[in-house]
C-alpha positions as CSV (number, residue, x, y, z in Angstrom):
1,X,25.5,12.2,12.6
2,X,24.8,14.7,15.4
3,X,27.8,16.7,16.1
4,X,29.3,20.0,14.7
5,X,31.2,18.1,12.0
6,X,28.4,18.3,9.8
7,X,29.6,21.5,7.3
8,X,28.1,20.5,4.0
9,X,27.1,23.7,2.5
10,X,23.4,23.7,1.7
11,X,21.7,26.3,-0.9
12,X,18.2,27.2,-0.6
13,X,15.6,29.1,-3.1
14,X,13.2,31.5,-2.2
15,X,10.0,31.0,-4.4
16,X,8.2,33.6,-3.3
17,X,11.1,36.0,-4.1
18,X,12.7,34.5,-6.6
19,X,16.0,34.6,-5.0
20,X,18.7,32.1,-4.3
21,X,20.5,32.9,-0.7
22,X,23.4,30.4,0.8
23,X,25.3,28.3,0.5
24,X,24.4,28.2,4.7
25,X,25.4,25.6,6.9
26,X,22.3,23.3,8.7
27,X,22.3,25.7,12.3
28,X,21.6,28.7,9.5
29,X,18.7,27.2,7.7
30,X,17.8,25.8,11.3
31,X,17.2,29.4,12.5
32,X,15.7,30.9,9.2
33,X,13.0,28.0,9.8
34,X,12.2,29.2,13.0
35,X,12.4,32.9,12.2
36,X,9.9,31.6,9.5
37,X,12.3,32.9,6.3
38,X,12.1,29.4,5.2
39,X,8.2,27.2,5.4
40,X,8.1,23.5,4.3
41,X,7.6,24.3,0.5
42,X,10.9,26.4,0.2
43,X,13.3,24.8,-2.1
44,X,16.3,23.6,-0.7
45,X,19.3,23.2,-2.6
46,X,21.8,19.7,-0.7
47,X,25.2,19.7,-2.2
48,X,25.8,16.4,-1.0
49,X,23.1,15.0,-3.1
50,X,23.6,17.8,-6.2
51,X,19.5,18.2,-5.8
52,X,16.9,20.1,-4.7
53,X,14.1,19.1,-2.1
54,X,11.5,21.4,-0.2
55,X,12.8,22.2,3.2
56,X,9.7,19.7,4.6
57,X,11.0,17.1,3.0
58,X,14.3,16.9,4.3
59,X,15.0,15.0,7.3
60,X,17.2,17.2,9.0
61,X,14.2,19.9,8.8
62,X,11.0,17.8,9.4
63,X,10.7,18.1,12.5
64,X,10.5,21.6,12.4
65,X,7.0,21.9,10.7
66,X,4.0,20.5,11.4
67,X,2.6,16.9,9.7
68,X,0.4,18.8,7.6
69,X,-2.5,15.9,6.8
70,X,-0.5,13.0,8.2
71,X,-2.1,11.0,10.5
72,X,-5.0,13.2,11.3
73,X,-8.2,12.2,12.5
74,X,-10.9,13.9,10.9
75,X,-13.2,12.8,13.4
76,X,-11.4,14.8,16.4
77,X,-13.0,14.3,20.2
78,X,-10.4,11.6,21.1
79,X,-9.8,13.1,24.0
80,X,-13.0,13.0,26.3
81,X,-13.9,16.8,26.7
């Protein structure tokens, strides 16, 4: 799946503005992520499903934000200091 052949057009909705903005192509949304325009709980519109996910929940994005709560120790001090 890597590759630049990947062009399905992808929509996204801003919930804090209220606006819709695409459709963009994955490097787009990529960027916006790291330029912050878009946090895990913006909603993503995937034309190749016909739904809409949060960014953080899509697999081509979840590695861009932190595991909010998953698999963290509440006890922290694992590491001997």
């Amino acid at each position: 799946m890597a590759g630049s052949g990947d062009k399905t057009p992808i929509s996204l909705f801003g919930a804090s503005t209220k606006t819709a903005y695409g459709p963009v192509e994955l490097p787009t949304l990529v960027a916006w992520v790291k330029d912050e325009r878009v946090t895990a709980d913006t909603w993503i519109f995937v034309a190749r499903t016909g739904s809409w996910q949060k960014a953080g929940e899509l697999p081509e994005l979840q590695i861009l934000f932190p595991a909010e709560g998953k698999g963290a120790n509440p006890n922290r001090g694992g590491n001997g200091h």
